[in-house]
NUKOL-50554 format. One record per residue (C-alpha): residue number from 1; residue in one letter; x, y, z. Coordinates in steps of 0.5 Angstrom, whole numbers, always signed. Each point is the difference from the previous one (the first is absolute). Layout:
BEGIN
   pos   code      px      py      pz
   NUM      A       X       Y       Z
...
END
This chain:
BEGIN
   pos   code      px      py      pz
     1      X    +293     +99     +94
     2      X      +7      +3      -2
     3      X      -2      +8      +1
     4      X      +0      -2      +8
     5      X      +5      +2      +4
     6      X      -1      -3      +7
     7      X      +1      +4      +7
     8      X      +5      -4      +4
     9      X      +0      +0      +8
    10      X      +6      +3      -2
    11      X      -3      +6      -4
    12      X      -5      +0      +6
    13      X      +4      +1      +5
    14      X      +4      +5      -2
    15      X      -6      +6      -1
    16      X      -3      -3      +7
    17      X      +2      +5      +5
    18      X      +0      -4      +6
    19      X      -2      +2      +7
    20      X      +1      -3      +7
    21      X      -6      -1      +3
    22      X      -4      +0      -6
    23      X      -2      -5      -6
    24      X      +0      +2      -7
    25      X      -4      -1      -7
    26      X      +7      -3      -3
    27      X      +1      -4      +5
    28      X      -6      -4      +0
    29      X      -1      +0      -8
    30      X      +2      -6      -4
    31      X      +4      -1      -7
    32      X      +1      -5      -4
    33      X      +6      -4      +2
    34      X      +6      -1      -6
    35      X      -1      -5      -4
    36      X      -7      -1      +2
    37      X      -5      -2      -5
    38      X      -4      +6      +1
    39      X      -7      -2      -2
    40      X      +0      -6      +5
    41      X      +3      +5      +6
    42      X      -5      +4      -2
    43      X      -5      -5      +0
    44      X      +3      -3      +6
    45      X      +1      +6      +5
    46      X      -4      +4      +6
    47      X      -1      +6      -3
    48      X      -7      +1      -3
    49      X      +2      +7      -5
    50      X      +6      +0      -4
    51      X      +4      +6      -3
    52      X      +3      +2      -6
    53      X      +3      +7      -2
    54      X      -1      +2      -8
    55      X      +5      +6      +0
    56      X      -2      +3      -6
    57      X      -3      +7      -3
    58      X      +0      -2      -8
    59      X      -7      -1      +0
    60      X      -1      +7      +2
    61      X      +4      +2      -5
    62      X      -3      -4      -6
    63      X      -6      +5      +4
    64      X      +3      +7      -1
    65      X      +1      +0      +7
    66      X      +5      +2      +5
    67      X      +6      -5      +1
    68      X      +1      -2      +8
    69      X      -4      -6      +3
    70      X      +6      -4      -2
    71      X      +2      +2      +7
    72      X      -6      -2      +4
    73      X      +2      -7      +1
    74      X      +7      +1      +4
    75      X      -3      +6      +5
    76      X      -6      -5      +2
    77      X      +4      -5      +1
    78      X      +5      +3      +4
    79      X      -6      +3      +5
    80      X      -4      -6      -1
    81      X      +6      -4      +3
    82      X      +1      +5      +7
    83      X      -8      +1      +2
    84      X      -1      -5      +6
    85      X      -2      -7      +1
    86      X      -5      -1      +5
    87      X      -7      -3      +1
    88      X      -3      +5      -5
    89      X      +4      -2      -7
    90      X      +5      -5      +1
    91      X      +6      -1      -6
    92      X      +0      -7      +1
    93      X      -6      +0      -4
    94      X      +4      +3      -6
    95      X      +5      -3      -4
    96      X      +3      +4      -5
    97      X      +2      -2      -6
    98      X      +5      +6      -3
    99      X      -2      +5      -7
   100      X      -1      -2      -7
   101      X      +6      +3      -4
   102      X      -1      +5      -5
   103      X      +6      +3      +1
   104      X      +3      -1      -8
   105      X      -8      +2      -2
   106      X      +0      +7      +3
   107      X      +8      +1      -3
   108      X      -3      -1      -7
   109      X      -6      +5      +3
   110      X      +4      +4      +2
   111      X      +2      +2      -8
   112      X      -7      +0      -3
   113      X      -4      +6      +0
   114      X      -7      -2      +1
   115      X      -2      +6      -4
   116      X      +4      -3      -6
   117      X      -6      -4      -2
   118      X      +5      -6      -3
   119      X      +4      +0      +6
   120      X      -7      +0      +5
   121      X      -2      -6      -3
   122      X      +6      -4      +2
   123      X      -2      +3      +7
   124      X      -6      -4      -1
   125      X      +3      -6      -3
   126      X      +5      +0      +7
   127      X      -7      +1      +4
   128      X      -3      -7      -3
   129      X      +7      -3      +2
   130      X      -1      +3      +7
   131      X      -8      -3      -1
   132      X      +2      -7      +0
   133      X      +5      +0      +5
   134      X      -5      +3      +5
   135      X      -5      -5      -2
   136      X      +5      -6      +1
   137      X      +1      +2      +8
   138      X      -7      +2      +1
   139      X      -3      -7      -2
   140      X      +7      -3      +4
   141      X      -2      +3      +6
   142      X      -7      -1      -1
   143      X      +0      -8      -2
   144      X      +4      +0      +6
   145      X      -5      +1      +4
   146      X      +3      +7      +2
   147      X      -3      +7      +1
   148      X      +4      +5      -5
   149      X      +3      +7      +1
   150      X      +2      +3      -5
   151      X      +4      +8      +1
   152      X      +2      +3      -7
   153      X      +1      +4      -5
   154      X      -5      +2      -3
   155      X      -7      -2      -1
   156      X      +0      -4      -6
   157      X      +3      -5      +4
   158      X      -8      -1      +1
   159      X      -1      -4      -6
   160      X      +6      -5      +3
   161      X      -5      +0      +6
   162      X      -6      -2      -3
   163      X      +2      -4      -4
   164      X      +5      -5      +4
   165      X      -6      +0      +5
   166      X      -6      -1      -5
   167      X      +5      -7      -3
   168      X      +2      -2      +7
   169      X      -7      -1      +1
   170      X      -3      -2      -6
   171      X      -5      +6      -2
   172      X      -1      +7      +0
   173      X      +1      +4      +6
   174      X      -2      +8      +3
   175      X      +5      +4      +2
   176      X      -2      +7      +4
   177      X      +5      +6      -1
   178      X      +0      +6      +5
   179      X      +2      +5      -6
   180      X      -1      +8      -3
   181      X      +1      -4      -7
   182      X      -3      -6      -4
   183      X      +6      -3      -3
   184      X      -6      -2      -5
   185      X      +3      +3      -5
   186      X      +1      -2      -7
   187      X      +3      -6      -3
   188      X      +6      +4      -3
   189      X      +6      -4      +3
   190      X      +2      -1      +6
   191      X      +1      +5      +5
   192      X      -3      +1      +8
   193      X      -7      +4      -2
   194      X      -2      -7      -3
   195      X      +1      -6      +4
   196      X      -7      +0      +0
   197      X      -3      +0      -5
   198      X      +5      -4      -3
   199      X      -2      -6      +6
   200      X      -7      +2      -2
   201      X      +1      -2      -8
   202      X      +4      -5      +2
   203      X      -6      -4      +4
   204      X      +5      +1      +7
   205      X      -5      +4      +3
   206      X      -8      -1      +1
   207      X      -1      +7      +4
   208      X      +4      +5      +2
   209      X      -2      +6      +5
   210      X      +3      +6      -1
   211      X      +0      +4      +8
   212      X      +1      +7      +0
   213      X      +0      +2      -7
   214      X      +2      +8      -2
   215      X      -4      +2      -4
   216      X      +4      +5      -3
   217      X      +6      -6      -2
   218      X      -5      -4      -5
   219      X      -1      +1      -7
   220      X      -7      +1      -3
   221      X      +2      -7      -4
   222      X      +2      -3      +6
   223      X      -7      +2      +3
   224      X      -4      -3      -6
   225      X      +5      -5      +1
   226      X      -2      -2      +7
   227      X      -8      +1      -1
   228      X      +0      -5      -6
   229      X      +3      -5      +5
   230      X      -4      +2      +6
   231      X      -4      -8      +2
   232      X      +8      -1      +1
   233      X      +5      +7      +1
   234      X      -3      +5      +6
   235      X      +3      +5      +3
   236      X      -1      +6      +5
   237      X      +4      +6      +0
   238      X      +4      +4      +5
   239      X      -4      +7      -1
   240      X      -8      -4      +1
   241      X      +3      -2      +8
   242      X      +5      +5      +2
   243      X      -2      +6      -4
   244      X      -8      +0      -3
   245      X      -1      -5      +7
   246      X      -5      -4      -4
   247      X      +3      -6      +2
   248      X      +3      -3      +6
   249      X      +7      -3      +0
   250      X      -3      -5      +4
   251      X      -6      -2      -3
   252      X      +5      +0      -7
   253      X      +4      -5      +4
   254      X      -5      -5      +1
   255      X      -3      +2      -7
   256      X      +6      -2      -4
   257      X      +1      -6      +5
   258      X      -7      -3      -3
   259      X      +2      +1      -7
   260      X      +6      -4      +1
   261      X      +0      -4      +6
   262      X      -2      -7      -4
   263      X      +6      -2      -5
   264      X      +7      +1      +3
   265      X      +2      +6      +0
   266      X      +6      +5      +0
   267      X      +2      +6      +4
   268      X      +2      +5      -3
   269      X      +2      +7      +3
   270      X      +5      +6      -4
   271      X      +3      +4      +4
   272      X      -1      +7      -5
   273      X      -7      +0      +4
   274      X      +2      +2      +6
   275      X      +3      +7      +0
   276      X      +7      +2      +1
   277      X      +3      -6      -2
   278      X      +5      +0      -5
   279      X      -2      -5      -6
   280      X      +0      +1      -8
   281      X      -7      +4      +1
   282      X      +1      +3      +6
   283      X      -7      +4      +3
   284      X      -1      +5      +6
   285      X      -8      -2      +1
   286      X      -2      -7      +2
   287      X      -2      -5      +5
   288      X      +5      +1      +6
   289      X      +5      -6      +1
   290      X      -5      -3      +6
   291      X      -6      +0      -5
   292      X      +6      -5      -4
   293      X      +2      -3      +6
   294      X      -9      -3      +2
   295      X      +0      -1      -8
   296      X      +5      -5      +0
   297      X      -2      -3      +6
   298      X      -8      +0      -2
   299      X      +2      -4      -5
   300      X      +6      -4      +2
   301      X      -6      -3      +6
   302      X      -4      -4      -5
   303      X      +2      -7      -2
   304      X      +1      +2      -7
   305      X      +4      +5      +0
   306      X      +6      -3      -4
   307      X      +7      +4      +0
   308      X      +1      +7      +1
   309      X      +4      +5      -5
   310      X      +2      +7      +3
   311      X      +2      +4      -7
   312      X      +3      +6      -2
   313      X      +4      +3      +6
   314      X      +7      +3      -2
   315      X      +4      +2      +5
   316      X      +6      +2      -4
   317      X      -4      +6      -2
   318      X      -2      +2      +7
   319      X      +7      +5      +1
   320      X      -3      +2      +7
   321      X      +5      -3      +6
   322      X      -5      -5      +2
   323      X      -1      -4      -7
   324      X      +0      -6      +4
   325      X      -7      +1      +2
   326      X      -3      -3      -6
   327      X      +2      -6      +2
   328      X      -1      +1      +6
   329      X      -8      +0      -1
   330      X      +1      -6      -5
   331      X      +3      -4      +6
   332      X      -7      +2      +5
   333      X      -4      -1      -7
   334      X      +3      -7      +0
   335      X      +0      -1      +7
   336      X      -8      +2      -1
   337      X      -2      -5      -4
   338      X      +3      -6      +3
   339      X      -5      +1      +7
   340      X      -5      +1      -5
   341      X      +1      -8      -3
   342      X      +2      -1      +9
   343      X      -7      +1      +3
END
């Protein structure tokens, strides 16, 4: 695990802003101590979840999308640190592991141009390395014993998820993605649109339920795709529960949960579903933020519910004053699914 670069009580204590009177999240949330064996301290400590930050957006660029989620992981960190501790969520049961460091991939990113075909496949080639990585610290804080929340990047750190997941547990798991996309696209190379389908081939993922497709966002081959694959791969689109009213979001949740609910399965959840947050794909129609938040609780609430993936979201492209408030709903996204695994 040479890509991890731990959070130390230090870092910690320094993005905490402490209050008289009052106890905060960064307080009360555990880091591995120096030269701590970081698999056994993980094994051996309270905390139920563990936290690891991938800072990157070369995915998204392998994808042609719009660079930024690489400062995602930074802004919630900083929110999350400063929400309080109380009855309702304790830091106490979080240990913080650090991020993966990318930093020298996303220089060489930084000089390839994905429409250079030559130069997307070496795009594609730094998002396998990423693949493995993500995998690896999956599959630690699952063997672990652990609840992993994962905060990226971009959404082709799903296929790490999945896979980390699957190996940990010995069999092909599920995974549920509140999404206006698929990511099931084709298996090109590696980029953020195909995370999917690539855990799919690969035997990672036995069912996957997509939640709150847009229907203008899919391809007509990616829909033959979806129905080919129907005993296994479903969805429900935003426009048949928000526009049409065919459906009902609750009734959707509790379809997609009998669909997936007896393998482990992945909790997946991409910001550019949520209108006006910044990310790559950023979309002004979608299901509002509090919708997001009861997904993620709906599901975080059962006992398969494995890890948690909030992707996609970019503060560096929010050039308004309050760009920190993306990572401020990172931080409440988080804080959500940590009550549902506590009833």
């Amino acid at each position: 695990m040479e890509k991890i670069i731990l959070l130390s009580q230090n870092e910690l204590a320094k993005i905490t802003n402490h209050r008289s009177g009052e106890i905060k999240f960064g307080e009360k949330i555990i880091t591995v101590p120096k030269d701590a064996d970081i698999v056994e301290f993980m094994s051996s400590c309270d905390a139920k979840f563990v936290l690891i930050g991938i800072p990157e957006d070369i995915g998204i660029r392998a994808n042609l999308g719009r660079a930024g989620a690489a400062s995602a992981y930074e802004s919630a960190l900083k929110n999350l640190v400063n929400i309080q501790h109380n009855k309702f969520c304790k830091g106490s049961n979080l240990l913080i592991l650090g991020h993966l460091d990318w930093s020298e991939e996303m220089k060489i990113a930084n000089d390839l141009d994905p429409k250079n075909k030559e130069e997307r496949k070496e795009l594609f080639d730094l998002v396998e390395k990423i693949d493995i990585e993500v995998s690896h610290i999956v599959h630690q804080i699952v063997k672990a014993g652990k609840i992993p929340i994962i905060i990226g990047g971009g959404h082709n750190n799903a296929y790490g998820n999945i896979k980390g997941l699957a190996l940990a547990k010995g069999k092909p798991v599920n995974a549920i993605n509140f999404d206006a996309h698929t990511d099931f696209r084709t298996m090109e190379g590696r980029h953020s649109g195909n995370g999917f389908s690539y855990a799919y081939e690969d035997g990672f993922l036995k069912k996957y339920f997509v939640f709150g497709l847009h229907e203008n966002f899919v391809s007509k081959s990616v829909f033959n795709t979806l129905k080919d694959l129907n005993s296994r791969v479903k969805y429900v689109t935003y426009e048949e529960i928000e526009v049409k009213r065919e459906k009902s979001f609750e009734a959707e949740l509790e379809n997609a949960l009998e669909f997936i609910k007896n393998e482990p399965f992945g909790v997946e959840l991409d910001l550019d579903a949520i209108p006006n947050i910044p990310s790559s794909a950023m979309t002004l129609s979608g299901f509002s933020v509090d919708k997001a938040r009861h997904y993620l609780y709906y599901f975080g609430k059962h006992q398969n519910a494995s890890y948690l993936h909030i992707c996609e979201g970019a503060p560096d492209l929010d050039d308004s004053k309050n760009n920190h408030l993306t990572g401020k709903l990172i931080a409440a996204m988080i804080t959500d699914f940590m009550k549902a695994k506590s009833v």
